[in-house]
DRENTORVEX-693772 format. One record per atom (N, C-alpha, C): residue in one letter; x, y, z. Coordinates in steps of 0.02 Angstrom, whole numbers, padded with zeros to 5 digits, always signed. Layout:
% residues N
aXYZ
...
This chain:
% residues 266
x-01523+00110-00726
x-01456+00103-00697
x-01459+00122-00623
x-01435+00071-00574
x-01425+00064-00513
x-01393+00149-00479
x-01439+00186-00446
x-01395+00254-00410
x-01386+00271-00331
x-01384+00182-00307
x-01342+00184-00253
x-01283+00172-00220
x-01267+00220-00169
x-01201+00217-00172
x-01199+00202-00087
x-01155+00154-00051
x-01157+00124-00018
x-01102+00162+00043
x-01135+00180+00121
x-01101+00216+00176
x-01081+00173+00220
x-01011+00140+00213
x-01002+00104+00270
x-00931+00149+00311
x-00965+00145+00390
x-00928+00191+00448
x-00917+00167+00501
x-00866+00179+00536
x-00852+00134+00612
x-00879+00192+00639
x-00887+00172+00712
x-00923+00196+00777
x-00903+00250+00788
x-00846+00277+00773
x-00814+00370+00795
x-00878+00425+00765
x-00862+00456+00828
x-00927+00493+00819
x-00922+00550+00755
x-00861+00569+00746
x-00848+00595+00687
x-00876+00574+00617
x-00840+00500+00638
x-00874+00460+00566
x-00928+00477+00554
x-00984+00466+00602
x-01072+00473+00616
x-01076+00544+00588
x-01057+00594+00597
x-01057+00655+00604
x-01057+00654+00511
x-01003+00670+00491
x-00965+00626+00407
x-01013+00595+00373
x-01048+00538+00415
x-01094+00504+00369
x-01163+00545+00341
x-01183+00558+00430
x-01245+00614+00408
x-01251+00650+00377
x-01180+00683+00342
x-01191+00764+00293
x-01163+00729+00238
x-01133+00667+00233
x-01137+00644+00167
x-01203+00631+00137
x-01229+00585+00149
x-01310+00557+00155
x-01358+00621+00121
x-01328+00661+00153
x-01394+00727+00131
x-01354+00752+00045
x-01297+00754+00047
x-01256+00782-00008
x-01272+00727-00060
x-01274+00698-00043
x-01267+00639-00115
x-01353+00622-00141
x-01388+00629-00076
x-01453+00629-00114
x-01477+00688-00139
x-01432+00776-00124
x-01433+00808-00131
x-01428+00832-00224
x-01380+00771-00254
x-01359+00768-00329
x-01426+00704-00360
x-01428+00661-00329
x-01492+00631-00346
x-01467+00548-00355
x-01422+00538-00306
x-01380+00467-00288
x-01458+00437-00249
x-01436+00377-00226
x-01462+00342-00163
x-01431+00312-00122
x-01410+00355-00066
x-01369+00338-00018
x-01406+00277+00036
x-01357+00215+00022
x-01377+00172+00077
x-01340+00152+00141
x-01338+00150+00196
x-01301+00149+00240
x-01297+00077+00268
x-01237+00056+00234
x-01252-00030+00223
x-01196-00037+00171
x-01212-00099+00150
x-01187-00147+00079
x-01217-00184+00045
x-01237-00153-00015
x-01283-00178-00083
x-01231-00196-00131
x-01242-00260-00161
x-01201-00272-00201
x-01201-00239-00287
x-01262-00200-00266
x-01275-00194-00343
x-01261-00110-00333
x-01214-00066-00287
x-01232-00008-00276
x-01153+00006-00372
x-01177+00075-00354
x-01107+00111-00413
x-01056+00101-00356
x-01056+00131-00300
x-00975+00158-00254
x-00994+00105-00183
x-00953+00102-00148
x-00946+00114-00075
x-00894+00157-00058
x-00940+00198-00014
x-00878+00253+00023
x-00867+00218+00088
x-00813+00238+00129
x-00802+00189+00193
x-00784+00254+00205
x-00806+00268+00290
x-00788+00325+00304
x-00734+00318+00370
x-00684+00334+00411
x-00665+00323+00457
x-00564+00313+00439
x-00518+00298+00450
x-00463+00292+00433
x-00427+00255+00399
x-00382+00203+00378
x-00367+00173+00359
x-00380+00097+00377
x-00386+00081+00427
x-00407+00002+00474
x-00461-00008+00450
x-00516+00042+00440
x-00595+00051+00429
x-00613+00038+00357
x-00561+00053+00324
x-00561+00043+00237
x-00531-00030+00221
x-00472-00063+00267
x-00490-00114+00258
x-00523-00169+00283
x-00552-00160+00310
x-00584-00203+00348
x-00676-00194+00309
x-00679-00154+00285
x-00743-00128+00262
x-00737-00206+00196
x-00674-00192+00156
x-00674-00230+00114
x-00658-00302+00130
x-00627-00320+00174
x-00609-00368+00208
x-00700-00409+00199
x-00739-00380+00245
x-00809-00423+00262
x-00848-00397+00207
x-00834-00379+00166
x-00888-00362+00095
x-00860-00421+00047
x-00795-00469+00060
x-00774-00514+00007
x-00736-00466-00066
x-00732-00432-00043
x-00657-00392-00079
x-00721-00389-00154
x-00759-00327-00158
x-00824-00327-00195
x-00793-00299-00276
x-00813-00302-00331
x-00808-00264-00375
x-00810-00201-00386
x-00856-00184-00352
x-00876-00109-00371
x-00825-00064-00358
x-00802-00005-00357
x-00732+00047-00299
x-00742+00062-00237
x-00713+00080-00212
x-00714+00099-00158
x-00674+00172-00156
x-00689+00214-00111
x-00665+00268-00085
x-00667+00277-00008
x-00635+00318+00029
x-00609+00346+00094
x-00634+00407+00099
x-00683+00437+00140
x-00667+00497+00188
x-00621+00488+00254
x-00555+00517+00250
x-00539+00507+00313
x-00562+00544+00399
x-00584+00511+00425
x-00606+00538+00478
x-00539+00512+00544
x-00485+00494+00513
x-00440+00459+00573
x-00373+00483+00561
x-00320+00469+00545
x-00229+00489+00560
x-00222+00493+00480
x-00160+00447+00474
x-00143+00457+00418
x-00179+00479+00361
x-00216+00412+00347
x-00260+00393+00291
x-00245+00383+00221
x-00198+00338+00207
x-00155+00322+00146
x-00224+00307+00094
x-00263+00250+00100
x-00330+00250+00069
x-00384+00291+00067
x-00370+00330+00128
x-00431+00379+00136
x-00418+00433+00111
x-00437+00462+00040
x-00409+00527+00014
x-00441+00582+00042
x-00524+00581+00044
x-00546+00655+00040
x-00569+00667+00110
x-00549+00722+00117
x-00585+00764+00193
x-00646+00780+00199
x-00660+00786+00257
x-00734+00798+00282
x-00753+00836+00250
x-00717+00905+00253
x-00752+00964+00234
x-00761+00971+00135
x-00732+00927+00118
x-00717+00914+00055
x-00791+00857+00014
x-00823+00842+00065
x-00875+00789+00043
x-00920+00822-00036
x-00938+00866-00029
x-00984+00913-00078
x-00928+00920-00135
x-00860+00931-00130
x-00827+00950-00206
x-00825+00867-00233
x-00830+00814-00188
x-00806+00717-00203
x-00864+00723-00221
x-00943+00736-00209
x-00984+00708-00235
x-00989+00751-00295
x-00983+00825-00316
x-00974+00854-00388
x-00939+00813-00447
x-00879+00816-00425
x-00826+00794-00459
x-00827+00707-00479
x-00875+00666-00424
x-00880+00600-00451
x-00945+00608-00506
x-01002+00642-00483
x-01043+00629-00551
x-01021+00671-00589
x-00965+00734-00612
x-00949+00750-00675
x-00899+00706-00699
x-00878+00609-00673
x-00820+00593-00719
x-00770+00598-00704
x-00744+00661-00640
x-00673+00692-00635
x-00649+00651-00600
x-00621+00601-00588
x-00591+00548-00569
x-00554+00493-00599
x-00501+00451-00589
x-00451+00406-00611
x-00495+00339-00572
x-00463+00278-00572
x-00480+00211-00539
x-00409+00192-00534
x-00383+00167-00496
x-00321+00139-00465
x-00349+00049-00452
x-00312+00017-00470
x-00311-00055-00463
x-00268-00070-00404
x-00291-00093-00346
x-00246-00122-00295
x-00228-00198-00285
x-00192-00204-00279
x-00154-00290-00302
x-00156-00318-00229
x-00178-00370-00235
x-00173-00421-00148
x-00136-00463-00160
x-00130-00516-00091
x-00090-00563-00100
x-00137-00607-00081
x-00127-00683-00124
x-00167-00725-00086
x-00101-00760-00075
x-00124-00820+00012
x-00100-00825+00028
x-00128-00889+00037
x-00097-00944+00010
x-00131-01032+00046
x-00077-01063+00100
x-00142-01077+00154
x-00107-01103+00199
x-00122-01185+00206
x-00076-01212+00211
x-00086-01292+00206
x-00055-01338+00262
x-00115-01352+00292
x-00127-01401+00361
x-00121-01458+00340
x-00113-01516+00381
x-00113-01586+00377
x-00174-01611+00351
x-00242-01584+00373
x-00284-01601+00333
x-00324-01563+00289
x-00318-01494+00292
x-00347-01448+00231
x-00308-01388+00218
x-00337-01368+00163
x-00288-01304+00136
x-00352-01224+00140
x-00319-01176+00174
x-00353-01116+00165
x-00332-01059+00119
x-00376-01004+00126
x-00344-00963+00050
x-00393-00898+00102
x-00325-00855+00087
x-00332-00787+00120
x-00315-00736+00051
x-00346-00673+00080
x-00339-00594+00017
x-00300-00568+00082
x-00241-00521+00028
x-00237-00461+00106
x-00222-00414+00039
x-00246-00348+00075
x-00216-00280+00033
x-00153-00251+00078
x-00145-00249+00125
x-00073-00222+00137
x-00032-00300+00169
x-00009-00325+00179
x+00019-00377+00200
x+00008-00445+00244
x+00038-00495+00252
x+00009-00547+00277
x+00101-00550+00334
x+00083-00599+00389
x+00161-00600+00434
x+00141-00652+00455
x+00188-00710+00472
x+00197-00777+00500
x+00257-00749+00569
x+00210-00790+00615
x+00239-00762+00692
x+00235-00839+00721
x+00267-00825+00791
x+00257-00894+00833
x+00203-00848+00880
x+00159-00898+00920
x+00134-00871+00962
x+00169-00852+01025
x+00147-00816+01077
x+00164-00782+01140
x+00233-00755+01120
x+00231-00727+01058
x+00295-00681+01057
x+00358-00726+01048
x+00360-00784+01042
x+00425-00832+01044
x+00450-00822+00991
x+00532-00837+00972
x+00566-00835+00934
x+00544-00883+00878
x+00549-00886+00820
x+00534-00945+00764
x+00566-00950+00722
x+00580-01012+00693
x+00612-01038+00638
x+00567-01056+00598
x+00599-01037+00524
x+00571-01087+00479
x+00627-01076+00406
x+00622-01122+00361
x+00645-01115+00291
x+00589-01079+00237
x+00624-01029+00207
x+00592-00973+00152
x+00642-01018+00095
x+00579-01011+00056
x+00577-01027-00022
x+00568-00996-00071
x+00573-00977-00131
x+00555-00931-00172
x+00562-00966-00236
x+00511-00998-00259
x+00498-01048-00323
x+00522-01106-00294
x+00522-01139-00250
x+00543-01183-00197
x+00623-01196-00228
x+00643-01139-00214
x+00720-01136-00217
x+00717-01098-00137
x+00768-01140-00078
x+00771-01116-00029
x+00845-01055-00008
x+00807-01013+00016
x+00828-00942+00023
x+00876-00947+00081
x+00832-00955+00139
x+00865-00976+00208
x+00854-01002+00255
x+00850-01003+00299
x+00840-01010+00366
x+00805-00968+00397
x+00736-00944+00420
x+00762-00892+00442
x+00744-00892+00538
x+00735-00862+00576
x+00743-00868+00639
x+00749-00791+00675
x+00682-00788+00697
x+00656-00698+00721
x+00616-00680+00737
x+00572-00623+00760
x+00520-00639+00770
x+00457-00637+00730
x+00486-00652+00658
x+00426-00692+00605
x+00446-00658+00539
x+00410-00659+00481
x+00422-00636+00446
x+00359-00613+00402
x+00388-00568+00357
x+00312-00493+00309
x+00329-00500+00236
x+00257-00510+00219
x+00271-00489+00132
x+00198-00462+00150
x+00222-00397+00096
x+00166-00350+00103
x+00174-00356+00017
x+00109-00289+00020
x+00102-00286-00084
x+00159-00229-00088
x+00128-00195-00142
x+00174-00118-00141
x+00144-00070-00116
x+00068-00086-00124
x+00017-00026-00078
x+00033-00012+00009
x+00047-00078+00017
x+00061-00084+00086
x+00134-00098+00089
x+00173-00048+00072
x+00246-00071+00093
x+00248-00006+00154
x+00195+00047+00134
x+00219+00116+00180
x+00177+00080+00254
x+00123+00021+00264
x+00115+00018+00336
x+00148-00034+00361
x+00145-00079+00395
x+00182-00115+00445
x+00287-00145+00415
x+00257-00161+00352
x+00326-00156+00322
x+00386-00123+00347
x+00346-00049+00330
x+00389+00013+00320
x+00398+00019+00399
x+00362+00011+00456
x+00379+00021+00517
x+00421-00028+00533
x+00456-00096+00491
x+00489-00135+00516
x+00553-00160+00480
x+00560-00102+00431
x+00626-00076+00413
x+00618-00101+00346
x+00563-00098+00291
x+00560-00111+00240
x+00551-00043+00191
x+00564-00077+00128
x+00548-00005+00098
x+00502+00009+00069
x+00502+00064+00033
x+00433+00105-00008
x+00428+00081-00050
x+00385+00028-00084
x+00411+00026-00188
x+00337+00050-00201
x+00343+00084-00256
x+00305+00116-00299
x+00226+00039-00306
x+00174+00079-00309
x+00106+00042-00296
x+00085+00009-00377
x+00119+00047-00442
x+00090-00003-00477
x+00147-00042-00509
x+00198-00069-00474
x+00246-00121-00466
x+00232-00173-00439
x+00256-00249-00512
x+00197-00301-00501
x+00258-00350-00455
x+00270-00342-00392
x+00304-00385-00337
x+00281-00383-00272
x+00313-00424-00249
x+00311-00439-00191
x+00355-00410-00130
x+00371-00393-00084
x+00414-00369-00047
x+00421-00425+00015
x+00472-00459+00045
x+00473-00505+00102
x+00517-00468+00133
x+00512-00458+00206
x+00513-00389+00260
x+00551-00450+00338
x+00600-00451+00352
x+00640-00499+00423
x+00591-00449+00461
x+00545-00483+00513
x+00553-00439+00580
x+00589-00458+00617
x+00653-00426+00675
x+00687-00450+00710
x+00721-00505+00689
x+00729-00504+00637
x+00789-00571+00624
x+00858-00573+00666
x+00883-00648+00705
x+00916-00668+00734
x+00973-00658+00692
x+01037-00624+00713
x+01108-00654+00680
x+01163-00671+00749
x+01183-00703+00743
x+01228-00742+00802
x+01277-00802+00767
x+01330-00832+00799
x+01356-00885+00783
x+01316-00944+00780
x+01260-00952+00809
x+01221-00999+00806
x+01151-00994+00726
x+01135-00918+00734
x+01100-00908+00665
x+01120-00866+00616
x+01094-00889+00545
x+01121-00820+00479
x+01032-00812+00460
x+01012-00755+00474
x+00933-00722+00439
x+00966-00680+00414
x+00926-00666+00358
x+00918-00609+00306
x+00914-00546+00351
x+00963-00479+00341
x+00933-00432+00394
x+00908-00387+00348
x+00884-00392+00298
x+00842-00337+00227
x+00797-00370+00207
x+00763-00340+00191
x+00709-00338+00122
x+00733-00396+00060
x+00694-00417+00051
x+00692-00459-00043
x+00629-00442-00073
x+00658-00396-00116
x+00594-00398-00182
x+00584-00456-00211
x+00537-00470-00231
x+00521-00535-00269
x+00472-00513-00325
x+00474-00554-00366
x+00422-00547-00443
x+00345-00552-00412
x+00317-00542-00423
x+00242-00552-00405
x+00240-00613-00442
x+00245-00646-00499
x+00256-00696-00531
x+00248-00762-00465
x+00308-00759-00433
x+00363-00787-00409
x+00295-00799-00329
x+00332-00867-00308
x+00284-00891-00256
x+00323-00892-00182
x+00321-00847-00139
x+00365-00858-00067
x+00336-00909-00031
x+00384-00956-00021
x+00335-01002+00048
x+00398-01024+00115
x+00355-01032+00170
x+00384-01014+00225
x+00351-01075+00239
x+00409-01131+00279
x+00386-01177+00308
x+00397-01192+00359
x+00351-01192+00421
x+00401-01179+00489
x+00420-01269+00500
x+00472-01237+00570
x+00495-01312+00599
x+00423-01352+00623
x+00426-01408+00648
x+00368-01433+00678
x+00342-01429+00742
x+00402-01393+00790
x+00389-01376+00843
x+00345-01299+00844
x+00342-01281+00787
x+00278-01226+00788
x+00197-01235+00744
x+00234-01296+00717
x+00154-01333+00695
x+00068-01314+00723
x+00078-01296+00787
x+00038-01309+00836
x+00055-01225+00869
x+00095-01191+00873
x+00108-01126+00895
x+00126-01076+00859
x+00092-01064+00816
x+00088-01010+00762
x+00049-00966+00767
x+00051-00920+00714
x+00024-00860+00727
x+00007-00828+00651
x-00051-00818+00607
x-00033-00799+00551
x-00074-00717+00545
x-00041-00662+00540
x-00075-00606+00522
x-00073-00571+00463
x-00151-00578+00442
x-00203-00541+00371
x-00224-00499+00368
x-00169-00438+00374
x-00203-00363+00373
x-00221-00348+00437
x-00165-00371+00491
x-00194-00365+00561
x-00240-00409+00606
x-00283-00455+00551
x-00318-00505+00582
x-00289-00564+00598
x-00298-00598+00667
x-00263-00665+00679
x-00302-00730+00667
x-00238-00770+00659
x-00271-00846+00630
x-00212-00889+00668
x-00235-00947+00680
x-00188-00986+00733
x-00206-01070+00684
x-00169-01096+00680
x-00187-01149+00661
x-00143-01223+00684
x-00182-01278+00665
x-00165-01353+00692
x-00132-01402+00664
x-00056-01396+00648
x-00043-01437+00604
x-00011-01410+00533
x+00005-01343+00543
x+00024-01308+00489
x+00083-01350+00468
x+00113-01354+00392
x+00165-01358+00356
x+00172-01309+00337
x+00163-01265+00290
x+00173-01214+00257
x+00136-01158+00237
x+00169-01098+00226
x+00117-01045+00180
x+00149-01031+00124
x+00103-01018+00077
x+00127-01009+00010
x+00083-00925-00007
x+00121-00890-00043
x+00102-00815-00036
x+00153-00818-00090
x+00086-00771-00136
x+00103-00731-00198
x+00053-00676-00234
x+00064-00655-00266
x+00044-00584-00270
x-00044-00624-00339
x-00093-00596-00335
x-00135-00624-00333
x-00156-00585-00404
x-00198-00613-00462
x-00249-00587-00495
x-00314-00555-00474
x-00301-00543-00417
x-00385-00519-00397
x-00339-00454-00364
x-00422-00397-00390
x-00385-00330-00352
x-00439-00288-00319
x-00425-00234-00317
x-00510-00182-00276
x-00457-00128-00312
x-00528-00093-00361
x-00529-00035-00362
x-00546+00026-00335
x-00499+00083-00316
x-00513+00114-00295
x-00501+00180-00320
x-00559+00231-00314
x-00562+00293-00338
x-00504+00359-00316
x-00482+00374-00388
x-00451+00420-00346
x-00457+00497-00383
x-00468+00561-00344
x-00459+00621-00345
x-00431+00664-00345
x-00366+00659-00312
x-00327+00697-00313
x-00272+00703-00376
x-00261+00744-00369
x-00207+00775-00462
x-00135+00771-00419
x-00115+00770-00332
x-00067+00762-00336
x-00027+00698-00350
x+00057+00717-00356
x+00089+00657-00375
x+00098+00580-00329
x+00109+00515-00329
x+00119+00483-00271
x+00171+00509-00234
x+00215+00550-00254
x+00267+00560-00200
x+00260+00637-00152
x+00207+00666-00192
x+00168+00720-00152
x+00143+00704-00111
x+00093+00635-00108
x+00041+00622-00065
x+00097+00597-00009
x+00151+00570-00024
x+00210+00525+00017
x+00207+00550+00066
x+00264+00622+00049
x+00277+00669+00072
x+00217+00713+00134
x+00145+00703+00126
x+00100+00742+00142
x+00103+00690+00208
x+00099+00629+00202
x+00119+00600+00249
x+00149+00574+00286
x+00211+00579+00263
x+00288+00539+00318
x+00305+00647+00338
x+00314+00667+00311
x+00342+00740+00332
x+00321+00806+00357
């Protein structure tokens, strides 16, 4: 049986710092720490903050195996355990003492005039115009049309990710193993000339959101995947719904989700 466990870290010297006394600790129990990505390892730890955890999974192709967080950065909603805490995470993972959490993505197909693409996101995906311009388009939901909407774009995140960009853009918290969708107005227009949604719509995870812009943004779009940009030629539509594919991730701590909430909004 395979006993490597896989160190992926961004450039902060902390991280480096983090990685090095992990490395010694884990071969210290009788792991094989590789500093890399093996597909055949037991774990990947990602060390560094939240951006770093996803993005780790982002270019690994969203892997089977779990994943875990040392946070070495701010918040760290994915990143549970602390530096100084590395030696009780490596005890406590080879005695067993640990849960697995299933995190839900969205895939998201985007469909051009001449091909269709297919995106994962773990905290949210947003349709924008480029250079910041105002945009229109019609929202659907089982292609029953919702509205109009007209702003500066619009968010469906999962539930994992309702506490980041969402939640900074006036969406709410829903509980992480709740199987929906959340669609988030940024800056939605209201005037005599427009009616946008100025809240939140939960939606079924079931249930398929699609956003079709006008044609005058065909060509001036903007689509963001967890922060990453994509621009495309000819867009009609995106279709986004909450996905059968997930990443597990390890978790340690005995507190409650609304402990951990709390540890971080207060």
């Amino acid at each position: 049986m395979s006993k490597i466990i896989n160190i992926l870290t961004n450039a902060n010297f902390e991280s480096k710092k983090t990685a090095t006394n992990l490395h010694k600790v884990l071969t210290k129990y009788g792991y094989e720490p590789f500093n890399g990505f093996k597909k055949n390892a037991l774990l990947s730890i990602c060390i560094g903050g939240d951006g770093s955890f996803i993005k780790a999974i982002h270019k690994n192709d969203f892997p089977e195996m779990p994943f875990v967080g040392i946070n070495t950065g701010h918040l760290g909603f994915y990143q549970e355990i602390k530096p100084d805490e590395i030696e009780k995470f490596v005890k406590d993972y080879k005695n067993g003492h640990y849960s697995i959490d299933d995190i839900k993505l969205i895939r998201s197909d985007i469909y051009t005039k001449n091909k269709v693409y297919k995106f994962y996101s773990i905290n949210e995906v947003v349709l924008k115009a480029t250079h910041s311009k105002t945009i229109h388009m019609n929202v659907f939901i089982d292609r029953n049309h919702v509205e109009k909407f007209s702003g500066d774009g619009v968010l469906v995140s999962t539930p994992s990710g309702s506490t980041a960009y969402n939640f900074s853009s006036g969406g709410a918290i829903v509980y992480p193993s709740l199987h929906v969708l959340q669609m988030t107005p940024i800056s939605p227009v209201n005037s005599s000339a427009y009616r946008s949604l100025g809240s939140s719509v939960i939606v079924p995870g079931s249930h398929t959101i699609s956003l079709v812009v006008e044609k005058r943004y065909k060509d001036s779009n903007l689509l963001l995947v967890d922060g990453s940009e994509y621009f495309f030629n000819n867009l009609h539509r995106v279709n986004i719904r909450l996905s059968n594919k997930t990443i597990k991730k390890l978790v340690f701590s005995n507190n409650s989700y609304w402990d951990n909430l709390k540890d971080k909004f207060l």
